[in-house]
N, C-alpha and C positions, 0 to 999 in steps of 0.2 A: 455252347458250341463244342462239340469232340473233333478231334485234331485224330486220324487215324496215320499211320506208320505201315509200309510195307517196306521190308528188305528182300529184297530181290539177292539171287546166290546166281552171279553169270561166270560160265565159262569164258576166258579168251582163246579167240581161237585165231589169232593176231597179236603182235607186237601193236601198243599204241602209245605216242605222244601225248603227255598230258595235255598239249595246247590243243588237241585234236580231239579227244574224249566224248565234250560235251555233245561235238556234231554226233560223234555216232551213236550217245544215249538218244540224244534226239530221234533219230533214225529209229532204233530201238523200239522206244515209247510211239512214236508215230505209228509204227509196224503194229503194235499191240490195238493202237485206237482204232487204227482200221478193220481190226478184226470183229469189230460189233458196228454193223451201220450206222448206229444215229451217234454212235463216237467217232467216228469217220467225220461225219457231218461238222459234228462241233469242232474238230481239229482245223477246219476250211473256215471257220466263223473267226468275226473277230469281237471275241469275247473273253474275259478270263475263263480260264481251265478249272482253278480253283485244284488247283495241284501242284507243288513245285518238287525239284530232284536236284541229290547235290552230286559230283564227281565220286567216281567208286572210291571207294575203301579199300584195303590201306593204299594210300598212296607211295607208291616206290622210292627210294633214295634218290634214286638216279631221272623220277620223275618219268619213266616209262614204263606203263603195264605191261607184264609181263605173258608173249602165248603162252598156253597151258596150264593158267593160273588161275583163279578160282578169288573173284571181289566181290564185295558188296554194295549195289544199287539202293539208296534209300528214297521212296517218294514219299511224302506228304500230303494228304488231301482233309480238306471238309467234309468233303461228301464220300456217303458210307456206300454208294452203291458205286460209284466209282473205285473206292479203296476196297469193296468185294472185288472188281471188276480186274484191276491192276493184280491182286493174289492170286486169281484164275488162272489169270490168261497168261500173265508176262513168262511164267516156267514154262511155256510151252514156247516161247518164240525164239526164232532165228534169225540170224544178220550175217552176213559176211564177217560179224567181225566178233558178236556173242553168241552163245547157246544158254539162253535161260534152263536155270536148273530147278531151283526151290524158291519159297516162299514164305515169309513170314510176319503177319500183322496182329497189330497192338493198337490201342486208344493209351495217347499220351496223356498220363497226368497232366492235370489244368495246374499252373503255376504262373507264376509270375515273372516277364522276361526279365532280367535286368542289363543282355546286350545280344548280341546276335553276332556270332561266330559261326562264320561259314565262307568259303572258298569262292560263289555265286549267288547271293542272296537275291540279286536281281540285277535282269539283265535290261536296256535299256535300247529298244533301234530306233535311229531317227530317221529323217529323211535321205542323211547323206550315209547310212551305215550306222554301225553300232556305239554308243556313246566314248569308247575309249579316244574316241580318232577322230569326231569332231565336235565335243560338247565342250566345253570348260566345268569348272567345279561348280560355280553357283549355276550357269543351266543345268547340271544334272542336278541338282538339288531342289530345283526349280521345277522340272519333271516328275521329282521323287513325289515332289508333294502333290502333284496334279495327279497322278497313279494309285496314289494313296485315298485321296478323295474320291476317285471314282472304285477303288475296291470297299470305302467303308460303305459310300450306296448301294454297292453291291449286297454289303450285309444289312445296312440298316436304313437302308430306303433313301429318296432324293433329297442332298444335300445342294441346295445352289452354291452357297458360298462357301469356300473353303475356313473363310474368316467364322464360321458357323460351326466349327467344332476348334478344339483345345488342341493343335499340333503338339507344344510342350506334352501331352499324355502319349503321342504315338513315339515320339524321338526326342533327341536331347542336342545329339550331335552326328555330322556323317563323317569318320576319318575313313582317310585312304591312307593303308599303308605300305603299297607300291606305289609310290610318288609320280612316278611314270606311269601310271595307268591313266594322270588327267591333266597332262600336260599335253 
């Protein structure tokens, strides 16, 4: 499996709050999905996307992006026609809040993880909202692993039981380390 890479180069054309960010890449990427119908579509399904994006680059001292400044969006996909799809289109799109500029995509070297550093790695909504605010640590752990089983059938077909693949190979441990984020 190829893991493709696109860096998005966005204009701000807005002061933004880091705690704020994610809605408006959201916004962002939605605006771009809707630009081809049957991406539109799948944004409305509930289905993995098979895409994930982290908070732009560099992130500021003072934790606020700066208007008139110039970051980098990076997304993540499997899928190669979606990772054409996001190169295309995303330098052409507009927000209230970015002006897509350029683009640039890569197939990452296949390696081996040995942890995962990242700002969002995965976000979590339950029924009452999103997991900071009403899960505890083992339910979200608890979740992780039901999410995880349904992404590997995603790849490798129907698993029933969880107990049916080797957890110990996908993870080891989940630390939090803003202690307040699962309290």
């Amino acid at each position: 499996m190829k893991v493709y890479q696109i860096r998005i180069k966005l204009y701000l054309l807005k002061d933004i709050m880091v705690q704020d960010v994610q809605i408006m890449l959201t916004r962002f990427i939605d605006k771009s999905l809707f630009a081809k119908e049957n991406l539109g579509k799948l944004h409305n399904t509930n289905t993995y996307k098979n895409y994930c994006y982290d908070l732009l680059s560099p992130l500021e001292k003072d934790k606020i992006y700066k208007k008139g400044k110039i970051y980098t969006l990076t997304i993540r996909t499997i899928d190669k026609d979606m990772a054409e799809f996001f190169y295309e289109v995303c330098p052409n799109i507009n927000t209230r809040e970015f002006k897509g500029l350029t683009a640039e995509k890569r197939v990452l070297p296949r390696k081996i993880i040995e942890f995962i550093y990242t700002l969002t790695p995965m976000i979590i909504k339950a029924e009452n909202g999103y997991w900071k605010n009403c899960m505890s640590q083992e339910e979200f752990e608890q979740r992780f692993i039901i999410n995880l089983t349904k992404k590997i059938n995603n790849f490798k077909g129907d698993i029933n039981d969880k107990d049916e693949i080797n957890m110990e190979k996908f993870y080891s441990t989940i630390e939090f380390l803003k202690k307040h984020l699962c309290q």
